[in-house]
C-alpha positions in Angstrom: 164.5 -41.9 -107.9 166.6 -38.9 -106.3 168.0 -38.9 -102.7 166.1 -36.1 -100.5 167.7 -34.5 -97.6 165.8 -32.1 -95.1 166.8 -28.9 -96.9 165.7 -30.1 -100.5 162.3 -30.9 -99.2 161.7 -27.3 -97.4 162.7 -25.9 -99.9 160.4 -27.8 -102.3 157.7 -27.0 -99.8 158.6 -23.3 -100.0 158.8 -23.1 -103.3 154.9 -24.6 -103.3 153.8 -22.7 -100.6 151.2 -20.8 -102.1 149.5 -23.9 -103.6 150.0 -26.0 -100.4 148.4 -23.2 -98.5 145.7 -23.2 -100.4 145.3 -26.8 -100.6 145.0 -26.5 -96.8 142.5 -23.8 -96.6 139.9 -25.1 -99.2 140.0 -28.7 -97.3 139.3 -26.8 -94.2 136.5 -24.4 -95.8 135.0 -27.5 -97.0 135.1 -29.2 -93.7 134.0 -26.4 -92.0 131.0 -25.7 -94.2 130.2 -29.2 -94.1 130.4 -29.7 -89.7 128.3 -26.2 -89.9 125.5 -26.8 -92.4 125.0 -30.6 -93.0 125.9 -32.2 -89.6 123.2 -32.7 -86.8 124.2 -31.3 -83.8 124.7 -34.7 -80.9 124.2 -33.8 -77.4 124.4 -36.5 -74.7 123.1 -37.1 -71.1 124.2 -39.3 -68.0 122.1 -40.9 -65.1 123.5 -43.3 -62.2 122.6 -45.9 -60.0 123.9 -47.6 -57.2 123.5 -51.8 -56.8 124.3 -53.9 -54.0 123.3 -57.4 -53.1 120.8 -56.0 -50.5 122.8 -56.5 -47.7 124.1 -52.4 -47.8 120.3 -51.3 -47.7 120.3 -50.4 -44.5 124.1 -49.0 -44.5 123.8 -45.1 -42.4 121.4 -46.8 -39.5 123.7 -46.3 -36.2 125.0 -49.2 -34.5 125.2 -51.1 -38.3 128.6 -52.1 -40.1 129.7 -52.6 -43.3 130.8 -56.6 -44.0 133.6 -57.6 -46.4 131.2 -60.5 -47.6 128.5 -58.0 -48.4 131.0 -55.8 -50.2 132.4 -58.1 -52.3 129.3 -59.7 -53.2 128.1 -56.1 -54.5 130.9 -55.8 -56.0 130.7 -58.9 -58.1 127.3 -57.7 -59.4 128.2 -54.7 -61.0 128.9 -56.0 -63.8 126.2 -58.4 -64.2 124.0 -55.4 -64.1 125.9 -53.9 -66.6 125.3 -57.3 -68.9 121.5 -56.9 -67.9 121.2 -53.4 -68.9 123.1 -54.3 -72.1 120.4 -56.9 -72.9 118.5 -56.8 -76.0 114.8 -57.0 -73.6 116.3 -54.1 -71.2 115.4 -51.8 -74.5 112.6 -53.5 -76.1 110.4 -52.9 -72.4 111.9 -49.0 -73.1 110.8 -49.2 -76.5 107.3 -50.3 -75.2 107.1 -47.8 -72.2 108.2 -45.0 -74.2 105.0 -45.8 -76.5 106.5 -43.7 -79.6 107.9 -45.3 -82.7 111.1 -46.6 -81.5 113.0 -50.1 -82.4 114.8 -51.6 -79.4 118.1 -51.6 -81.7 117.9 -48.4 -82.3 117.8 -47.5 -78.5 120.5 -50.0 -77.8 122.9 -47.8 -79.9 122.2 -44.7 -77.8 122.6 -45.8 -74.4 126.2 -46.5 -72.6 126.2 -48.2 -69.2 129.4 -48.4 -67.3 130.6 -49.3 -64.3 132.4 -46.1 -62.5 135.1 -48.3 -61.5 136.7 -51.8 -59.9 135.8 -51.0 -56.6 132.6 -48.4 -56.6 128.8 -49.8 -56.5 128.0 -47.2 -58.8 127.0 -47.8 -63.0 126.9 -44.8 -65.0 124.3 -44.4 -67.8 125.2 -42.4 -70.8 122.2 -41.5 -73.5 123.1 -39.6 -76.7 121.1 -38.5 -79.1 120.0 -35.0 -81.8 117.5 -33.7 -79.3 117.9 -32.7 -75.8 114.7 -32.7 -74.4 114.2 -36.2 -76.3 117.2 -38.0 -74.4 116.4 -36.7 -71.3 113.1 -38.1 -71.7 114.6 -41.5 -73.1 117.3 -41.6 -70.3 114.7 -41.2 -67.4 112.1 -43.8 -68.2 115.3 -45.8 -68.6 115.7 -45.0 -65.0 111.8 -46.1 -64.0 112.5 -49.5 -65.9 116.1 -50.4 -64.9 115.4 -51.0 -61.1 112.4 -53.4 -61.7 114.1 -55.1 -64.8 117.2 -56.0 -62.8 115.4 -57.4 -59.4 113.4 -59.5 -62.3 116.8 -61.2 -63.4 119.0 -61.4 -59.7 117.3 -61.9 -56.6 118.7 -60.3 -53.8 119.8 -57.3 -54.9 118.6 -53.8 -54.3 118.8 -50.8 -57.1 118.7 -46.8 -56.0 118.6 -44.2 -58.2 121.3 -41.5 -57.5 121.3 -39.2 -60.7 118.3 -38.5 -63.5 118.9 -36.8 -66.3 118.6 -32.7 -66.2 120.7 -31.4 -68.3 122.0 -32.5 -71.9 125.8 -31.5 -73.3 126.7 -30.9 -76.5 129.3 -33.1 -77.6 128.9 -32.8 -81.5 130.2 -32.1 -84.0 133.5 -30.3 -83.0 133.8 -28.2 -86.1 136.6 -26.5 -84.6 138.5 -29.7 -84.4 137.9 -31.1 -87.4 138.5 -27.9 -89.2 141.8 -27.8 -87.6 142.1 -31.2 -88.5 141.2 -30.6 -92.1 143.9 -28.0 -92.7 146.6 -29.7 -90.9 145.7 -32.5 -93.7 145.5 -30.6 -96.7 149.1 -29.1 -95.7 150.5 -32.6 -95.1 149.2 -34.2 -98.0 149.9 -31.7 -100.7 153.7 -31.5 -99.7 153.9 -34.7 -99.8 152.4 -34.5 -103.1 155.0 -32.6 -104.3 158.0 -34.0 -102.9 156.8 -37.4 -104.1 156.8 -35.7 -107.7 160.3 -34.4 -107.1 161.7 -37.6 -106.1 160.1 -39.4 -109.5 161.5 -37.0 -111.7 164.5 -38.1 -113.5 165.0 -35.0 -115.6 168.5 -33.1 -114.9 168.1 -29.6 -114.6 171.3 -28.7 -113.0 174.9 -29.2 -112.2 173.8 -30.1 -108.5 171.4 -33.3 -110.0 174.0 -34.7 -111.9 176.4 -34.8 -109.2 173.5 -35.8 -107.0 172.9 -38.5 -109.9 176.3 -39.6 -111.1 179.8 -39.9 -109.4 181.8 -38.8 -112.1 183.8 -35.7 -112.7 182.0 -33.0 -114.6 183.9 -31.2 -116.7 182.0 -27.9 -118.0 178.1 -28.0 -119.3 177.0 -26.5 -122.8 175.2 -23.8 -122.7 171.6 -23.6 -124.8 171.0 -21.0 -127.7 167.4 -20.8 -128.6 166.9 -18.3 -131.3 163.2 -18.3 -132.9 162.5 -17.1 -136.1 159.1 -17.2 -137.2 158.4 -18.5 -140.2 154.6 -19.1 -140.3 154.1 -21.6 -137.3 157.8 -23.4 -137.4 160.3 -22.3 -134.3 163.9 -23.3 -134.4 166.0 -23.9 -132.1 170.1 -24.4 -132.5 171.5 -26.2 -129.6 
């Protein structure tokens, strides 16, 4: 195997360039057409809801305060709501209240909660899905269910609603991105194509690979003389 230095591998890479270009280009076209034409655009949706152990309910009424026992109790049950609303039942009573041909699993794999953060009451819901009007639909009867399903598992705690669903991003696919992606690729992978060929190849071809290949002196090279003479189909050559 030959050593390859930084120069002998541009070089290979220039010498390629057309091919490696196009090697680029046609992985991108194809990615591209593919993200464009076969891929179902994914759009997505959030809701949220505040929990607290009850004790905040009345929190904004003048001459009321705050205590650190409530807080921290809320706190803790943040993310035992977000284990409820995980819960395999959580989406078979959506799967029944939506009244449409839907398996619980399948629902399971489209919604997201997640508390905001360590210290905030609040759990963020994200729904994705290939329709925007159906997630938004999905997303808010999650909302009617997810108060009354979570007072049925932890007494004492009170659920509000702070955000529905109204509006549904796009999010997929990024056929900009993965075209970019794709082309980035195909130029990557077909140089290294071809300088892993040039590093297998054993074959001298100059005065620079056999010093590259052997350390001794080299005292003059022999030319070639090819002269053809046709005789039906024999060629000869006098070396």
């Amino acid at each position: 195997m030959k050593d390859l230095d930084l120069s002998s591998a541009f070089k290979i890479i220039k010498d390629h360039i057309i091919i490696i270009v196009l090697s680029g280009a046609i992985l991108a076209a194809m990615v591209f057409g593919y993200n464009a034409f076969f891929v179902a655009p994914t759009y997505r949706t959030s809701t949220t809801i505040l929990v607290n152990n009850g004790g905040l309910a009345d929190v904004g009424v003048p001459g009321d305060s705050v205590s650190n026992t409530d807080l921290n109790a809320s706190l803790y049950l943040v993310e035992t709501c977000v284990d409820i609303l995980e819960s395999d039942n959580m989406y078979k009573e959506l799967a029944k209240a939506l009244g449409k041909d839907y398996s619980y699993f399948g629902l399971k794999q489209r919604f997201k909660p997640v508390a905001r953060g360590e210290d905030s009451l609040l759990i963020d819901i994200s729904t994705s899905g290939t329709d925007p009007e159906e997630i938004k639909e999905i997303a808010n009867t999650f909302l009617e269910i997810a108060p009354t399903f979570i007072r049925n598992n932890i007494l004492s705690v009170d659920v509000k609603i702070l955000a529905t669903a109204e509006k549904a991003d796009k999010t997929g696919p990024r056929t900009l991105v993965n075209t970019a992606a794709a082309l980035l690729f195909g130029l990557a992978a077909s140089s290294v194509v071809f300088i892993a060929i040039a590093l297998l190849k054993n074959t001298i071809e100059s005065e620079k690979d056999f010093k590259a290949k052997y350390s001794i002196p080299l005292l003059g090279t022999v030319p070639v003389f090819e002269n053809t003479q046709t005789k039906g189909k024999r060629n000869e050559k006098f070396k």
